[in-house]
N, C-alpha and C positions, 0 to 999 in steps of 0.2 A: 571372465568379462574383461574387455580390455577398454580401460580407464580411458586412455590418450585416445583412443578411437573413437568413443563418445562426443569426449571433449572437441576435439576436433571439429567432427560432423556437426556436431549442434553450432560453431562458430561458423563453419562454411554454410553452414542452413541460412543461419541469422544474417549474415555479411549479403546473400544471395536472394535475400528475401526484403529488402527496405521499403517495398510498398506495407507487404503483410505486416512488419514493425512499426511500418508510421500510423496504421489504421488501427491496431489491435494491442498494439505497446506503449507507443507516445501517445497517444492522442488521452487514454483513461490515465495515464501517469501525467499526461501534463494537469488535465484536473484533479488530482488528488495531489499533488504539489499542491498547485492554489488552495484549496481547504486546508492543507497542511500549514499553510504560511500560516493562512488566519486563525487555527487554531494554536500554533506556538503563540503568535503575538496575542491574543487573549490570554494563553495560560501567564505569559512574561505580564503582564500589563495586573494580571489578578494577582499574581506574586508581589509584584510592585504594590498594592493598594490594601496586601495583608498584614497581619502583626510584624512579620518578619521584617519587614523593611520600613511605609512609610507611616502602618497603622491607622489607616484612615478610617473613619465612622462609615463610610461611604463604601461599599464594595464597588469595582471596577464594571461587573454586570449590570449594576442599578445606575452606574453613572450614563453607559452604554444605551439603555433600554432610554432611561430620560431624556437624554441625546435626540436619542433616534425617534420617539414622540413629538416631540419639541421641532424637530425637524420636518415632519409630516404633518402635522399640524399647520406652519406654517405654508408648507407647498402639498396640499392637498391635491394638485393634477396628481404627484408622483407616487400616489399610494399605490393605485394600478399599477401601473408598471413593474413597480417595485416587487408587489404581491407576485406580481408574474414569472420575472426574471428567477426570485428565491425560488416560485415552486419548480421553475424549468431545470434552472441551479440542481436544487434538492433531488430529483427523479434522477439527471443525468447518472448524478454522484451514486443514486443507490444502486443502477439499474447497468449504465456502461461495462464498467470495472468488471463484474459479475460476467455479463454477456460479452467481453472481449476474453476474458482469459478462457471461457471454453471454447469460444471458438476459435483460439490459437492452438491451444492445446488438442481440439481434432484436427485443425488442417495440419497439423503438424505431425502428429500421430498417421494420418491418412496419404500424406506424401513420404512419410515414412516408408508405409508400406510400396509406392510408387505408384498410387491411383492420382489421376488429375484431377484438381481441388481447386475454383475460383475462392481467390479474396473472399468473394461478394458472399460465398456459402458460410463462410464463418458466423454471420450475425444468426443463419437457420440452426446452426450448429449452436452456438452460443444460448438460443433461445429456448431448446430445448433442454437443454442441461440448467436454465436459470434458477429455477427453483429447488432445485434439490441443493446447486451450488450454494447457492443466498445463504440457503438455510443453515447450512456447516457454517459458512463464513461466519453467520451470527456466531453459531457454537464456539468456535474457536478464537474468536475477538474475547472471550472473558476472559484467555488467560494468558492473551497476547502480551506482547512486550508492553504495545502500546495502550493495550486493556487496562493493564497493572497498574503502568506510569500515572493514568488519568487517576485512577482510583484514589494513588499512593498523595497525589496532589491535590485532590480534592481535600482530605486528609486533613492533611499539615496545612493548609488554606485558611481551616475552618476549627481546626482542633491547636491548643498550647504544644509547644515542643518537646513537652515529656513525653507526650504520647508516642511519641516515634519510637522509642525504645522498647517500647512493646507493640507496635504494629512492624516493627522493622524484619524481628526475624520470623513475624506470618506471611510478610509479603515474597521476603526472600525463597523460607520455603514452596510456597506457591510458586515463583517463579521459576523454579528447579520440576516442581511438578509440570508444571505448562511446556517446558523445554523437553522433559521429557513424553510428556503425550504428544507435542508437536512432532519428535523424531515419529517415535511409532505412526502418527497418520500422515506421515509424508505424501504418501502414493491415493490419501483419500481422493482429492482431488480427480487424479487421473481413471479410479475406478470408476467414477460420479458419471465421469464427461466422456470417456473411451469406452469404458464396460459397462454403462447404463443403468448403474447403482443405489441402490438409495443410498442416503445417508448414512445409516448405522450399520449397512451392510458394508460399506465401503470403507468403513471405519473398521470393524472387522477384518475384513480383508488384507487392508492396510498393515493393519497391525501382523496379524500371521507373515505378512511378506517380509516385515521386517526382521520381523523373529528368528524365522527360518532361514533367514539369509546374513546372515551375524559376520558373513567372510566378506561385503560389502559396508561394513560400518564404517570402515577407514574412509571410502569414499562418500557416504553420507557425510559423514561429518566434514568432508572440504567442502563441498557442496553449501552444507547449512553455513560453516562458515563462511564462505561465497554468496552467501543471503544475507549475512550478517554483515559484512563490508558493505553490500547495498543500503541494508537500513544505516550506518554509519554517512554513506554519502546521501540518503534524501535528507538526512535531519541536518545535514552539514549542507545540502540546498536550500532547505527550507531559513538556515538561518544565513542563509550566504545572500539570497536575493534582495530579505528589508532592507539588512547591512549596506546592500549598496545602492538602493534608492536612498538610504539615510544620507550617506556621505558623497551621494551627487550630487544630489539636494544641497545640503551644507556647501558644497564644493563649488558649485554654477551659481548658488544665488549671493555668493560675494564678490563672483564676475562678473553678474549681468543681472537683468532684472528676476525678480522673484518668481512669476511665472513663469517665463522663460528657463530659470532653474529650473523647476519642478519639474515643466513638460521634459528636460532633457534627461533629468534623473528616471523618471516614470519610464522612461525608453531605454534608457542603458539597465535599469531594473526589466525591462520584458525580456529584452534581448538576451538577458543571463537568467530567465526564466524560460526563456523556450530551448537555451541550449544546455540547462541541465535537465530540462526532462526530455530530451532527446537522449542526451548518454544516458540517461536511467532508463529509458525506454528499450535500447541497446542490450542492456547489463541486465533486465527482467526479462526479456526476451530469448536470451542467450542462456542465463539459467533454466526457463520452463523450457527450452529445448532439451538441455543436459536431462531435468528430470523426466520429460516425457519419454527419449532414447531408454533411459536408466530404467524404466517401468515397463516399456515394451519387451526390451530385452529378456527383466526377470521373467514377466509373465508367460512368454516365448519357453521357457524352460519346464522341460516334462516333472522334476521334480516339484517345480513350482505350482503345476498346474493340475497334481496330483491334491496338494496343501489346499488349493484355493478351490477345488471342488466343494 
């Protein structure tokens, strides 16, 4: 298999392709950025309100929720709307993500091959694969990175700090376990969405490919470390955006008037919200290209497709 040739192809795909990226990559990574923001600052803001720091009687959820009563209450037109916006919010979030990545992953697979493939077929693509996708998705968010993290913070949130030293090294090992299942179902995805999979079959599958192909480990593993740099930069988006509405904020409202601030902070904060989830949109895009190339190829090989019977 030749590495550089992958490598290559999948960047000249991705570079050649900027509609199929801004519809299928940016657009569900810009909203999971945004959910992302706000679930950091809730976790930062519930750290601030626990033992650890300011000890409040008051959890940061209950101050939240009373808030947000309190406020509905008073403007009752906005309950509607509000109601609205969350469930529209809510659906996108569960339902986009899901139906962009398969349908990237076959028109990519399908131009692979060199068949003509509209944009527009992606969402039929997409939709057909939803449910089997989802459903791994769920499976594999319990022993995600960010599975863990939630867990490990809920935790220590709610629990005295001795406890840590006995939940530490069951998370750790967990966390070793999940890196390691995550390697083995690399390719579940692309059975799901390519090969028309179930679930557990794909998981299967997946695994045997790995297995059997031990003289590509080298290359997985830049790979997932090349996934791993991405999560390093969304989390380093996610805390880059407040940071800079915080400090234009502070910055414009000692030059000018207060609102005036704000509106100009809230802008120079979109404007470095839509251009880091362009480069991530970029950067996820360009890796499921490497893995889908990476999957056709193996599966392309008679020994492989001897195993995978």
């Amino acid at each position: 298999m030749d590495y550089r040739r992958i490598i290559h192809d999948a960047w000249v795909f991705t570079r050649g392709n900027k509609t199929l990226m801004i519809w299928y990559s940016f657009i569900p990574t810009f909203l999971t950025t945004v959910i992302g923001i706000v679930y950091l600052v809730y976790q930062f803001f519930a750290f601030k309100r626990s033992h650890w720091f300011d000890n409040s009687d008051v959890s940061f959820l209950k101050e939240v929720t009373t808030y947000v009563i309190d406020f509905f209450q008073a403007h009752g037109q906005l309950v509607t709307p509000a109601i609205a916006l969350i469930i529209v919010v809510g659906i996108f979030y569960l339902l986009l993500p899901t139906i962009c990545l398969g349908g990237l992953i076959q028109i990519t697979a399908r131009r692979r091959a060199g068949q003509e493939v509209k944009n527009i077929d992606g969402i039929s693509y997409g939709l057909l694969s939803f449910l089997v996708l989802f459903k791994y998705h769920l499976f594999i968010k319990t022993f995600s990175f960010v599975g863990i993290a939630t867990e490990i913070a809920l935790i220590l949130r709610n629990f005295e700090s001795s406890i840590l030293q006995f939940i530490l090294p069951v998370f750790i090992t967990v966390g070793i376990f999940g890196f390691l299942l995550t390697l083995l179902f690399t390719y579940s995805e692309f059975f799901i969405v390519v090969s028309k999979k179930g679930m557990l079959e794909a998981i299967g599958k997946s695994t045997k490919l790995v297995l059997f192909n031990w003289q590509h480990t080298l290359l997985m593993g830049i790979l997932m470390l090349f996934i791993g740099v991405r999560i390093i930069i969304n989390v380093v988006a996610v805390l880059f955006v407040p940071a800079l509405i915080i400090a234009s904020a502070g910055f414009f409202a000692t030059i000018t008037l207060k609102i005036i601030g704000l509106a100009i902070a809230f802008m120079i904060g979109f404007i470095g919200l839509i251009a880091v989830a362009y480069f991530n949109g970029i950067i996820h895009m360009f890796a499921n290209t490497v893995w889908t190339y990476t999957f056709l190829e193996l599966t392309e090989q008679e020994k492989n497709k001897e195993i995978l019977e």
